[in-house]
C-alpha positions in Angstrom: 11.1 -18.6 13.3 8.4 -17.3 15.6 5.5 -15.3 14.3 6.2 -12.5 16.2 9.8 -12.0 15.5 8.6 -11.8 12.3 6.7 -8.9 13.1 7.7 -5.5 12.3 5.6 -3.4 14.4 5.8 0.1 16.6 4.4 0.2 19.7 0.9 0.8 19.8 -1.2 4.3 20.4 -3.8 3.3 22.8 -7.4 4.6 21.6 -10.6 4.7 23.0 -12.5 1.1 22.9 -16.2 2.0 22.9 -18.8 1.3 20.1 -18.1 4.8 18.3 -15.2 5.2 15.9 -11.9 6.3 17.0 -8.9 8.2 15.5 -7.9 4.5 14.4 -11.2 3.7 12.9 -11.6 7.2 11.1 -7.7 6.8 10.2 -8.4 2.8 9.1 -11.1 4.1 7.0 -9.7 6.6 5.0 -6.8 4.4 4.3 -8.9 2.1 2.7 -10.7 4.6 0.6 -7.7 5.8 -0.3 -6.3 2.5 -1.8 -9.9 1.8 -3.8 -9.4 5.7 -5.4 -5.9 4.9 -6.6 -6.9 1.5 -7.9 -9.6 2.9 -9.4 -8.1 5.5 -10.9 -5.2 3.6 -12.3 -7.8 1.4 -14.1 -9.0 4.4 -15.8 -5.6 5.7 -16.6 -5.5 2.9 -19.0 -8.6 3.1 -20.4 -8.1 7.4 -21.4 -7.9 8.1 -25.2 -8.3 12.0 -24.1 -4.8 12.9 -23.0 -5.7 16.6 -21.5 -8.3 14.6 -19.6 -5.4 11.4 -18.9 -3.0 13.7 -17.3 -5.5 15.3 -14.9 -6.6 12.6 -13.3 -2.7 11.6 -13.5 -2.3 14.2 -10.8 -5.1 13.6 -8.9 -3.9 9.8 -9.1 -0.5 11.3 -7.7 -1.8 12.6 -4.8 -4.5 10.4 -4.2 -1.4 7.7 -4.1 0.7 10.1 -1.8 -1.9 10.7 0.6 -2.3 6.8 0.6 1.2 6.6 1.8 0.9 9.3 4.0 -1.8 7.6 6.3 -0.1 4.3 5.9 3.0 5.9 7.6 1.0 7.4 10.1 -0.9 4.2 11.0 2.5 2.8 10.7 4.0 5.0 13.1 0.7 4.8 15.4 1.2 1.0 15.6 -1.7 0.8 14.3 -0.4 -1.2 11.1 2.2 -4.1 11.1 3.9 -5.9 8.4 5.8 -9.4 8.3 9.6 -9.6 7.6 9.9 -11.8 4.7 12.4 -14.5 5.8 15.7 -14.2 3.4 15.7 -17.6 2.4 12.0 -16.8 0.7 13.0 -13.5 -0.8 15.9 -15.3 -2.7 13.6 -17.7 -4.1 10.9 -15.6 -5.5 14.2 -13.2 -7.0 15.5 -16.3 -8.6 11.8 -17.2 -10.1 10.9 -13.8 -11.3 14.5 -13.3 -12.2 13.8 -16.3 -14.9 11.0 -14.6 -16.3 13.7 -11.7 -17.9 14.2 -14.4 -20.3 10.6 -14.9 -21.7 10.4 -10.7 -22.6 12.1 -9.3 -26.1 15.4 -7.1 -25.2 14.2 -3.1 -26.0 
């Protein structure tokens, strides 16, 4: 199959291309940050003995993680950020492999 058709993409918001940043960039930008703050804090999340001070930075983890999502829909929606359909014939093979790894983790 094609690259393209693979591609799962809206049609692209034109922006400004000149050396200073654009809604994209700025949008771009923050998106990243965002994913470092929620990996960040999700490493420190496991690391809190404190639980007062474990469920505050919970919530800020929550809506660090929702504005993440928030920005990747928008750059989604933009066109600004494409993903790859995952062919069917791949996605039943990595169900079938991670479907045998049930087997290897005690029943709760």
């Amino acid at each position: 199959m094609n690259q393209n058709q693979n591609k799962i993409q809206n049609p692209e918001t034109q922006v400004p291309k000149t050396p200073q940043m654009n809604d994209r960039d700025f949008i771009n930008d923050i998106l990243a940050t965002e994913k470092y703050m929620t990996t960040s804090y999700c490493t420190a999340l496991h690391e809190f003995s404190h639980d007062a001070l474990y469920r505050d930075i919970l919530g800020i983890f929550n809506e660090t993680e929702n504005t993440q999502r928030e920005l990747y829909n928008l750059m989604f929606k933009k066109g600004w950020y494409g993903i790859e359909a995952a062919e069917q014939q791949k996605l039943q093979q990595s169900y079938q492999q991670f479907s045998g790894y049930k087997s290897q983790f005690p029943v709760h």
